[in-house]
N, C-alpha and C positions, 0 to 999 in steps of 0.2 A: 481613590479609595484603596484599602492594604485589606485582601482577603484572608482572614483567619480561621482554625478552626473553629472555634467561636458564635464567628461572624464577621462582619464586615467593620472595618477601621473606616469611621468616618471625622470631620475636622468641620466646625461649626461657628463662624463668627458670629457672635449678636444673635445666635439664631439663625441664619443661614449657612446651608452649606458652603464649603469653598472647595476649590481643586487642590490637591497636595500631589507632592510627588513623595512618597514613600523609599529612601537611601536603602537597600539591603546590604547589612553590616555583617563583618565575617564573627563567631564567636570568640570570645576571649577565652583562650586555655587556661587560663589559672583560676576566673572566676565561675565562667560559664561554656562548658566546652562542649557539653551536650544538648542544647538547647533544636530547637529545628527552624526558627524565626527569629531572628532580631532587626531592628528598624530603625529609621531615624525620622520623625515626621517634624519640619523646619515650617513655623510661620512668622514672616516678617514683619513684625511692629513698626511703624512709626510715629513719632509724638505725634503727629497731626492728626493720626486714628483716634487721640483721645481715650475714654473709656471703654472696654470691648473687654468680653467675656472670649476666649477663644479656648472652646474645648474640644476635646478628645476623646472620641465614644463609639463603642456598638452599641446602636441604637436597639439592635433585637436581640439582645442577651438579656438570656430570662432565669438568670442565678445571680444571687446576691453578693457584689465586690466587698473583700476585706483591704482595710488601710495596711497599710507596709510603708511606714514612712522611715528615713534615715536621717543620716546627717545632710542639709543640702538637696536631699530626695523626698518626694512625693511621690507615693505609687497605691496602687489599688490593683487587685489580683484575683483572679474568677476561675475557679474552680468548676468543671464540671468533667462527669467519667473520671481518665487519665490523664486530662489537658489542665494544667497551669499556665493562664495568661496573664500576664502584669503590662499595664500601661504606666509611664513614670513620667514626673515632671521634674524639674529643675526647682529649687526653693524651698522653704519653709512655709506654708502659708499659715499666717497670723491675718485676726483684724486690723492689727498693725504695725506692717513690717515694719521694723530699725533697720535694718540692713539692707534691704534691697527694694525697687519703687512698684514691686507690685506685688501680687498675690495671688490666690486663687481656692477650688473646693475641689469637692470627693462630690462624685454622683453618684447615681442607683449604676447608672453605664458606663462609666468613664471617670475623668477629671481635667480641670479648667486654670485655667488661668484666668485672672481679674488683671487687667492693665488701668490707670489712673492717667488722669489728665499730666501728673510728671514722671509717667514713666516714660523715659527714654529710649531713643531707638534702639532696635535690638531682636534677636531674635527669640521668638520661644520655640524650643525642644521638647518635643514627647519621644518617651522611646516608648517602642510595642516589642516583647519580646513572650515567648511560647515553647513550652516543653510537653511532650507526648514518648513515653509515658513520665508522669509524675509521681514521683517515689518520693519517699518521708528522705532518702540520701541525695537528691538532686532539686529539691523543691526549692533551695534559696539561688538555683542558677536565672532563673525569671528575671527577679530583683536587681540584682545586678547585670543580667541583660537588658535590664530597661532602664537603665540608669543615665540620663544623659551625659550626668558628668563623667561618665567610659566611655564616652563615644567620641568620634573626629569634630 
């Protein structure tokens, strides 16, 4: 589990929980320099897992997430007081992707991924990234701190 101000980052295959180990990543100065959290949460897929829902949630955050989605990104973002949290995926998710073998949703807490019987082995990427305070001039640092595809 990755303690936020928030709440607690937790990681949920099928429904249950799993263990993660949470990568603390240094900030990127050109996109996000000010940030006070950024993360990297890695779950390992393999074809043989089949179908599995694998998401990405505080399960006790009681404000409502907006979508932030980019090019390649996935991200959902919670506002409460002075804190900006964004949770990010890797992907586009469509009902059906062209391009890549899986998918996934937006939650009330979080966001998921969907893996299909051909998706192939591989990892899935959530970034958790958090700013304190959150001003209308550092608001888009989240986003791009949770962006997997800037991370290692």
């Amino acid at each position: 589990m990755l303690l936020t101000p928030l709440g607690t980052v937790k990681v949920f295959v099928n429904d249950k929980e799993v263990e993660f180990t949470a990568i603390k990543l240094d900030n990127l100065e050109m996109v996000c320099p000010n940030v006070n959290g950024r993360y990297l949460i890695q779950y390992e897929y393999k074809i043989e897992f089949k179908n599995q829902e694998i998401k990405c949630c505080i399960p006790s955050i009681d404000v409502k997430g907006e979508m932030e989605c980019g090019e390649r990104l996935e991200a959902i973002s919670f506002y409460k007081n002075d804190i900006k949290l964004t949770i990010g995926a890797e992907g586009e998710f469509t009902d059906y992707p062209k391009y890549i073998d899986f998918s996934g949703d937006y939650l009330s807490n979080g966001i998921q991924y969907a893996a299909f019987q051909t998706t192939a082995d591989r990892n899935f990427n959530f970034g958790v990234c958090w700013i304190q305070p959150c001003t209308e001039e550092n608001d888009t640092q989240t986003w791009f701190g949770a962006d997997p595809n800037l991370m290692p």
